[in-house]
C-alpha positions as CSV (number, residue, x, y, z in Angstrom):
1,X,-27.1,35.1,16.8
2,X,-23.5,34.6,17.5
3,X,-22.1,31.4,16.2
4,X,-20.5,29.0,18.7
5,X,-17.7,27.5,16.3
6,X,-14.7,28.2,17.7
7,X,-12.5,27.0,14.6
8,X,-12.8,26.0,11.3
9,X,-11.4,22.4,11.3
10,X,-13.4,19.4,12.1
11,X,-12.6,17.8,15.2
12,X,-11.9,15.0,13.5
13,X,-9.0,16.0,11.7
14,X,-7.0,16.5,15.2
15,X,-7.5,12.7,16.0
16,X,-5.4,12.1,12.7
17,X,-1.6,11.8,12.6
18,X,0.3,14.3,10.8
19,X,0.5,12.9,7.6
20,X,4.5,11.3,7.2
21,X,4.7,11.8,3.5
22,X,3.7,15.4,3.7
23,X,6.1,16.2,6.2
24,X,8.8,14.1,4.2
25,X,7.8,16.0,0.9
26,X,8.3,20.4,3.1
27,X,11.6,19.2,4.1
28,X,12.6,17.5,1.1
29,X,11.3,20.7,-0.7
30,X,13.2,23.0,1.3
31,X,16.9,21.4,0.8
32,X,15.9,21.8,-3.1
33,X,15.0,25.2,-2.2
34,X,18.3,25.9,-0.4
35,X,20.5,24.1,-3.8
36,X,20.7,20.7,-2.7
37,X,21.3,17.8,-4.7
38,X,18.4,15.8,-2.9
39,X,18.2,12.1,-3.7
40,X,14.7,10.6,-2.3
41,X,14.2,7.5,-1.2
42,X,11.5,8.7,0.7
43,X,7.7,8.2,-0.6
44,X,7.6,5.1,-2.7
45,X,6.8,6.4,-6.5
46,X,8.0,4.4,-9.4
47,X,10.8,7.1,-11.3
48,X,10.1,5.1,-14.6
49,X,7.6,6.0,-16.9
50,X,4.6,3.7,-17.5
51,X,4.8,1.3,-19.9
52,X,4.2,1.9,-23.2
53,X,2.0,-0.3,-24.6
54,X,-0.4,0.8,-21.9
55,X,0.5,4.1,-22.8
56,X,-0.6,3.0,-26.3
57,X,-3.7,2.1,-25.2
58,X,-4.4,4.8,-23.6
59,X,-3.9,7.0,-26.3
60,X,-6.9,5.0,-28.2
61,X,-8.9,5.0,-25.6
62,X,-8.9,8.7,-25.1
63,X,-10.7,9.8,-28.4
64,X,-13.6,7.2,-27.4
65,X,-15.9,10.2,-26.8
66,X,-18.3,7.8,-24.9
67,X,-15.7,7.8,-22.2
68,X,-15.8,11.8,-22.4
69,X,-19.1,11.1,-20.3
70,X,-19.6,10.1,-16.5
71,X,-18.2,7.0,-16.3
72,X,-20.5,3.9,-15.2
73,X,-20.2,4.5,-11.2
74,X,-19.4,0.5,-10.9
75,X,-16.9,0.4,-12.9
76,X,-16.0,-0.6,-16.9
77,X,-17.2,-3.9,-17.7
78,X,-14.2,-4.9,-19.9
79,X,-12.0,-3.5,-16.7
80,X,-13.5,-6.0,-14.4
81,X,-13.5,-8.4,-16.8
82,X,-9.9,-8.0,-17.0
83,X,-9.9,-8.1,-13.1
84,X,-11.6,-11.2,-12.9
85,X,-9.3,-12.9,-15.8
86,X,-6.4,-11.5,-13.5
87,X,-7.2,-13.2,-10.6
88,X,-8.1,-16.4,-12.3
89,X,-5.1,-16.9,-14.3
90,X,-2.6,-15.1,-11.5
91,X,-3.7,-16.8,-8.6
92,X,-6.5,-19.8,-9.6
93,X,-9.3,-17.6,-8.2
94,X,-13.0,-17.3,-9.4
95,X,-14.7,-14.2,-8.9
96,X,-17.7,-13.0,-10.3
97,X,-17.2,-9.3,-12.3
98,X,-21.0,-7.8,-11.4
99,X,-21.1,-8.9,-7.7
100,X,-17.5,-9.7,-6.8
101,X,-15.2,-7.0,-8.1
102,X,-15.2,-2.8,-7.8
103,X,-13.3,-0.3,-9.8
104,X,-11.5,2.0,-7.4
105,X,-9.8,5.2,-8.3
106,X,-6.2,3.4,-6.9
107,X,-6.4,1.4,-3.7
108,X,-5.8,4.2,-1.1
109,X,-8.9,5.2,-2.1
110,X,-11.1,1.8,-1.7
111,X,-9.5,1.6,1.8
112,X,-10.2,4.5,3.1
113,X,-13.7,4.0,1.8
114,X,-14.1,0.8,3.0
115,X,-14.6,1.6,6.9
116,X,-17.0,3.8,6.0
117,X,-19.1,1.5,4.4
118,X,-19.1,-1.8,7.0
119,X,-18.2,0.0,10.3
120,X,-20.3,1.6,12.6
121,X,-19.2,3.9,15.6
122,X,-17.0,3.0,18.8
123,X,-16.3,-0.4,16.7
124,X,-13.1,-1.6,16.5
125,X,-10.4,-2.0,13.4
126,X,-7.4,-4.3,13.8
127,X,-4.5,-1.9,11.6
128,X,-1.3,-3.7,11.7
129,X,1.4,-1.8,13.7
130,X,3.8,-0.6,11.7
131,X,1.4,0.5,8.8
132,X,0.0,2.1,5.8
133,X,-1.4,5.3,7.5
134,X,-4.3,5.1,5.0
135,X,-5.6,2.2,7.0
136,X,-5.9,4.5,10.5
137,X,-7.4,7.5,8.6
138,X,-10.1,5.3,7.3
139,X,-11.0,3.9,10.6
140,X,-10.7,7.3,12.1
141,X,-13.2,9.0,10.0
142,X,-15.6,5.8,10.6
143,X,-15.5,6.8,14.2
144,X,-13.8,3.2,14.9
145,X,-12.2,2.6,17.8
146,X,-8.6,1.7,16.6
147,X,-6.5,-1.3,18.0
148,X,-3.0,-1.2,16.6
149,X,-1.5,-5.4,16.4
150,X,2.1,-5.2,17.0
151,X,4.3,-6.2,14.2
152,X,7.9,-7.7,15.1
153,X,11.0,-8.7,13.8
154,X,11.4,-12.0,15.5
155,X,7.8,-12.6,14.4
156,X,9.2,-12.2,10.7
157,X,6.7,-9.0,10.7
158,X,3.9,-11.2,10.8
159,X,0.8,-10.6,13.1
160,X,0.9,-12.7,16.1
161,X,-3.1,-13.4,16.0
162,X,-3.1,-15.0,19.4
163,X,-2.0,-11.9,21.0
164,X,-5.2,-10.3,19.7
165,X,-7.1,-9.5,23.5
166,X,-10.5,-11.8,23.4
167,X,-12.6,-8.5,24.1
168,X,-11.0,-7.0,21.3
169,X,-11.9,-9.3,19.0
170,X,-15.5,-10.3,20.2
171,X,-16.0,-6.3,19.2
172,X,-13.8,-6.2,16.1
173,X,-15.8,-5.6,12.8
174,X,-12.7,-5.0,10.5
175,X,-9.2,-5.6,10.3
176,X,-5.8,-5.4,8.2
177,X,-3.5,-7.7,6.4
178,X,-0.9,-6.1,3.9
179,X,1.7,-8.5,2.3
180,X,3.9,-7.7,0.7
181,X,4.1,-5.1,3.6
182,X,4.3,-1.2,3.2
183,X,6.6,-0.7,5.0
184,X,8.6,-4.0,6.6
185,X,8.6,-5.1,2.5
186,X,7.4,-8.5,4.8
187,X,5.9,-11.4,3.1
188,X,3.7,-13.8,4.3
189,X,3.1,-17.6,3.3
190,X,-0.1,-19.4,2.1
191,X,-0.8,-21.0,5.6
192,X,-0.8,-17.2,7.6
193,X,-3.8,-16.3,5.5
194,X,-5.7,-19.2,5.7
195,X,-5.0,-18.5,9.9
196,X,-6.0,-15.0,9.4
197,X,-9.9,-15.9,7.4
198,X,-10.4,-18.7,9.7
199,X,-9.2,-16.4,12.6
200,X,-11.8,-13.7,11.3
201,X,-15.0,-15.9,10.5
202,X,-14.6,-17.4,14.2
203,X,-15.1,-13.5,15.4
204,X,-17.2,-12.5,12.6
205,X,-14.9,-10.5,11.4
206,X,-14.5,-8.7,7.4
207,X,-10.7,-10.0,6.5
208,X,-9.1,-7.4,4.2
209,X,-6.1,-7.8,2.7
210,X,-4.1,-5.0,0.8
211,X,-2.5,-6.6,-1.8
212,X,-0.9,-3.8,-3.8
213,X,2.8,-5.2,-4.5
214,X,1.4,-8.9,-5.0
215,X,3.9,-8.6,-8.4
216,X,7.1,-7.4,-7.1
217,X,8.7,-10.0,-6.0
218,X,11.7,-11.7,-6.1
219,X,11.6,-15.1,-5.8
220,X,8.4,-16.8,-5.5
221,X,5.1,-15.4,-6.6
222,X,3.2,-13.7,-3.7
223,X,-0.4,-15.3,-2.2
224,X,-3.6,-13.9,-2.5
225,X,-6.2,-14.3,0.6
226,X,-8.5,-15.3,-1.8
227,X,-6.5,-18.5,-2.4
228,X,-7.3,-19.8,1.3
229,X,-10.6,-19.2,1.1
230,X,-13.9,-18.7,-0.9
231,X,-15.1,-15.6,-1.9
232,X,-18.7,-16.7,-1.6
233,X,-17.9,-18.3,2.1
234,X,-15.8,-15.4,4.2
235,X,-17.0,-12.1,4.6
236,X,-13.6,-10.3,3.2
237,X,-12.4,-8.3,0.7
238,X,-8.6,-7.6,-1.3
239,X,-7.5,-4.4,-2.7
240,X,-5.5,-4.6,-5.9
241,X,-3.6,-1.8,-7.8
242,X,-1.8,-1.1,-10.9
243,X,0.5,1.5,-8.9
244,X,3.4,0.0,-8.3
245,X,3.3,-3.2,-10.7
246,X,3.2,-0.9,-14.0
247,X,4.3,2.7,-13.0
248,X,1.2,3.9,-12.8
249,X,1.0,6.0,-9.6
250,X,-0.8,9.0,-11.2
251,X,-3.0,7.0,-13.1
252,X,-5.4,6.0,-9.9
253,X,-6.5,2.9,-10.7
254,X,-7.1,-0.4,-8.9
255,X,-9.7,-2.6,-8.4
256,X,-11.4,-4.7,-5.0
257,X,-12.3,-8.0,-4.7
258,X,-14.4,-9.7,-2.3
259,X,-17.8,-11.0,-0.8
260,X,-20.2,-9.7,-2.7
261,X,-21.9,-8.0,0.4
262,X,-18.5,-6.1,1.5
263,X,-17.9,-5.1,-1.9
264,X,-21.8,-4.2,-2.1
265,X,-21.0,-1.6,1.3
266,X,-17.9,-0.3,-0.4
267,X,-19.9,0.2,-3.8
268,X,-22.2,1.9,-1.6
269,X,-20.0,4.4,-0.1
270,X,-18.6,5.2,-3.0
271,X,-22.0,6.1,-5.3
272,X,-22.4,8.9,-3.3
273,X,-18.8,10.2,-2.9
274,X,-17.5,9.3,-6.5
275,X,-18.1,9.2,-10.2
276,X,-15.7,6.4,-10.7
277,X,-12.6,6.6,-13.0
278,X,-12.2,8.1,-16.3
279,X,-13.1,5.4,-18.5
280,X,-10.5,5.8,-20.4
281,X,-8.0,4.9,-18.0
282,X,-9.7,1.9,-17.1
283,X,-9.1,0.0,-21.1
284,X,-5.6,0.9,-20.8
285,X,-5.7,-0.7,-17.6
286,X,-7.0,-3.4,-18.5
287,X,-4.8,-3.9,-20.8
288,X,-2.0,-3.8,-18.3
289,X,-3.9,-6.7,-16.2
290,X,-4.3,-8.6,-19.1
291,X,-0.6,-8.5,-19.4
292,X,0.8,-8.3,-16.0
293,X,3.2,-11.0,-16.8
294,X,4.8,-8.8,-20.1
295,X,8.3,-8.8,-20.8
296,X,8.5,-5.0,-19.5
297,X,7.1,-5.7,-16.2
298,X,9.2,-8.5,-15.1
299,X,12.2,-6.4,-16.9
300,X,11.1,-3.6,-14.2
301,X,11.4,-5.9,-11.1
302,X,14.5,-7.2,-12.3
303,X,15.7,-3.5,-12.1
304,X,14.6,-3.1,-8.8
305,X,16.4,-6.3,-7.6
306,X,19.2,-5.1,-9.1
307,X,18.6,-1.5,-6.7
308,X,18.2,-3.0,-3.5
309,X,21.4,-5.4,-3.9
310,X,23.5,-2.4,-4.5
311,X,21.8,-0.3,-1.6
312,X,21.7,-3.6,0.7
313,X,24.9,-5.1,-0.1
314,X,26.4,-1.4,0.0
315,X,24.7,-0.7,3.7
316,X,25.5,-4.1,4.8
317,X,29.8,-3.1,4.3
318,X,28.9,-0.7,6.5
319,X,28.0,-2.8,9.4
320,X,24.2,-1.7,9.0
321,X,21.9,-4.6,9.9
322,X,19.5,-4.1,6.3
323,X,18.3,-7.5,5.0
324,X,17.3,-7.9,1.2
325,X,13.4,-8.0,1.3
326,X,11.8,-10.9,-0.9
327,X,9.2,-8.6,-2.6
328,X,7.7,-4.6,-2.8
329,X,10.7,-2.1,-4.3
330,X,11.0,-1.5,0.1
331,X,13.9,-2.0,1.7
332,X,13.3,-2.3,5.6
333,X,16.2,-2.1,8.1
334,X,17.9,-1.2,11.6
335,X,19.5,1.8,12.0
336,X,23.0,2.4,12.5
337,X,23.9,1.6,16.0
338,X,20.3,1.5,17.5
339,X,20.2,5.3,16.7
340,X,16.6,6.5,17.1
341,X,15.1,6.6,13.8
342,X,13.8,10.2,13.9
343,X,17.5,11.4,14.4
344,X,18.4,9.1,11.6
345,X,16.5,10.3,9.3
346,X,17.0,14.1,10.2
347,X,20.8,13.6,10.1
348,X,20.4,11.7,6.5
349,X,18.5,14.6,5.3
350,X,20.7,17.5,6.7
351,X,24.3,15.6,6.4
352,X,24.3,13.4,3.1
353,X,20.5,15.3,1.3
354,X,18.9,11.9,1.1
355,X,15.4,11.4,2.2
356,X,14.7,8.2,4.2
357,X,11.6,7.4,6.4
358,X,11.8,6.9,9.7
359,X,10.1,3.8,11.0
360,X,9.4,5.8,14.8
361,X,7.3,7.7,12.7
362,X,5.0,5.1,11.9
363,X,4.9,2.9,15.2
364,X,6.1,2.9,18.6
365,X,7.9,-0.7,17.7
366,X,10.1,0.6,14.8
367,X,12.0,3.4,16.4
368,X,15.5,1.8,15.5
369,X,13.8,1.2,12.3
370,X,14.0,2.8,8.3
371,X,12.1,2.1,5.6
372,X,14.0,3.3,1.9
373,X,12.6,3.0,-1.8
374,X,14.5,1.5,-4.4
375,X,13.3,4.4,-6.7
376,X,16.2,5.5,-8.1
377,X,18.9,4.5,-11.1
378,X,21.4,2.6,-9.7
379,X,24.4,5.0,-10.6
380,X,22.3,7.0,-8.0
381,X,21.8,4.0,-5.6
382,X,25.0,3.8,-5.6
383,X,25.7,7.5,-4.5
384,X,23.9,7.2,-1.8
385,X,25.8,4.4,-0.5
386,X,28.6,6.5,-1.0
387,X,26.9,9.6,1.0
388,X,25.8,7.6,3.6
389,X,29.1,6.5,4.1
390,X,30.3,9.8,5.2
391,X,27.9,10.2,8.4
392,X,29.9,9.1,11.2
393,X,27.2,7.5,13.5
């Protein structure tokens, strides 16, 4: 019989953006190739190591040849713990560690589960707009219908929920907060969460909030949406990671918290496409959440305040319009003279050998927009300044 497949990718996979940081990553790699001096400010990886007295515990952990096993599919009990103790002593919040909280193997993982888990197809996901693609790839491989909330500058990059359509959110199941924001570095206040869960339990919808860079901030601590409501009352669910707070991107660890029910769908998901983290990594992280106020982790924010005032105060000379963000390691800005952001980038890349992401990349309302990382010394911040100088725009 002659098969009727006509290729070998799932259609699925065309409904998908290319992915940005891919793309970012060939043409970084090919001025390398070619002998540049690249610097990238391009995909948002801590160039510190992690810190070591989480590396310490690692290294303990690592001979435990219990953990040499599959790892308990919920998670480690003293890493939820740890979880729980975070959130009580961070932000004032009770959560329970068996029915509450869900190791996940970093947070781009748990939300790309999560959709999976809670929404059925042709329903709809509310994603931000600008965004963290991971939240569209989710919803896309649910089958969701997608409806993309505009955010705006004179809005403060906060979503407008009144401009959500009433259709829209009579069908919504899911939708998207992420503050501080990946990639307007945005914060929002108290008050917009509780707006946001009372705005989603008046349309039955499950609140989720990505929470990564709740500990780089600035000036003063960052919310959780767990403090506007109660876990046991809203149908919601907040993604945590240790990413970004302790330089532990390759780590893949994070952890959910939530409604027991959401975070019984997402557990649900991932039993069957998961083993859960290497134990071992979960003790040392938990003994990073157990100290995620240490001396070396507010040390490392200080040295990314330190990066974005010389790349913000240097741009700013220039006549760019690129405020200082309040939190994340992001700095979000206007392009030089309205120039389309694609262009921007491009000429960045091929003129001064410094990767930059373009905001028209990721939304149709960010197209005089670019988002940089602060991800680099600050003798090299301060090259770059200097580089960018020399494009005449």
């Amino acid at each position: 019989m002659t098969s009727t497949h006509t290729t070998i990718r799932a259609q699925r996979l065309g409904k998908l953006p290319p992915y940005l940081f891919v793309e970012i990553d060939r043409k970084k790699r090919a001025k390398i190739a070619a002998g540049a001096n690249v610097i990238n400010l391009g995909v948002g990886d801590p160039d510190r190591p992690t810190m070591p007295f989480i590396v310490d515990a690692m290294e303990k952990a690592i001979r435990n040849q219990r953990y040499h096993q599959y790892p308990a599919n919920i998670g480690n009990a003293e890493f939820r713990k740890a979880a729980a103790r975070f959130m009580k002593r961070r932000f004032g919040v009770e959560a329970d560690r068996e029915t509450q909280i869900r190791t996940v193997i970093g947070s781009k993982e748990g939300i790309f589960h999560l959709p999976l888990g809670v929404v059925d197809p042709g329903e709809v996901v509310i994603i931000p707009d600008p965004n963290y693609p991971v939240y569209v790839a989710g919803a896309t491989f649910a089958d969701a219908e997608i409806f993309r909330l505009p955010l705006r500058a004179e809005h403060g990059w906060l979503p407008k929920l009144a401009e959500i359509p009433t259709d829209i959110a009579q069908r919504a199941k899911l939708m998207w907060a992420n503050f501080p924001g990946n990639p307007t570095a945005a914060v929002a206040p108290l008050s917009f969460y509780h707006d946001y869960v009372r705005f989603c339990a008046e349309h039955r919808i499950i609140a989720a909030s990505d929470n990564a860079y709740s500990e780089v901030y600035f000036n003063e601590p960052q919310p959780s949406m767990w403090q506007a409501t109660n876990l046991n009352e809203t149908l919601g669910i907040e993604f945590h990671s240790c990413s970004k707070t302790f330089n532990m991107t390759g780590w893949r660890i994070g952890f959910a918290v939530g409604h027991a029910e959401v975070i019984g769908a997402l557990a649900a998901v991932k039993g069957n496409a998961d083993s859960g983290q290497f134990e071992a990594i979960q003790d040392a992280a938990t003994v990073a959440l157990d100290n995620y106020d240490h001396p070396d982790v507010r040390a490392m924010v200080e040295v990314y305040r330190e990066r974005r005032d010389v790349f913000c105060e240097g741009v700013q000379q220039l006549g760019w319009d690129v405020p200082k963000p309040d939190a994340s390691f992001f700095v979000w800005g206007k392009t030089p003279r309205g120039v389309d952001s694609l262009e921007f980038a491009d000429r960045c890349l091929e003129e001064a050998d410094i990767v930059l992401v373009p905001g028209g990349a990721l939304s149709e309302h960010a197209k005089t927009y670019f988002r940089a990382a602060m991800t680099v010394e600050v003798d090299t911040m301060r090259e770059t300044v200097d580089r960018l100088a020399g494009i005449a725009w």
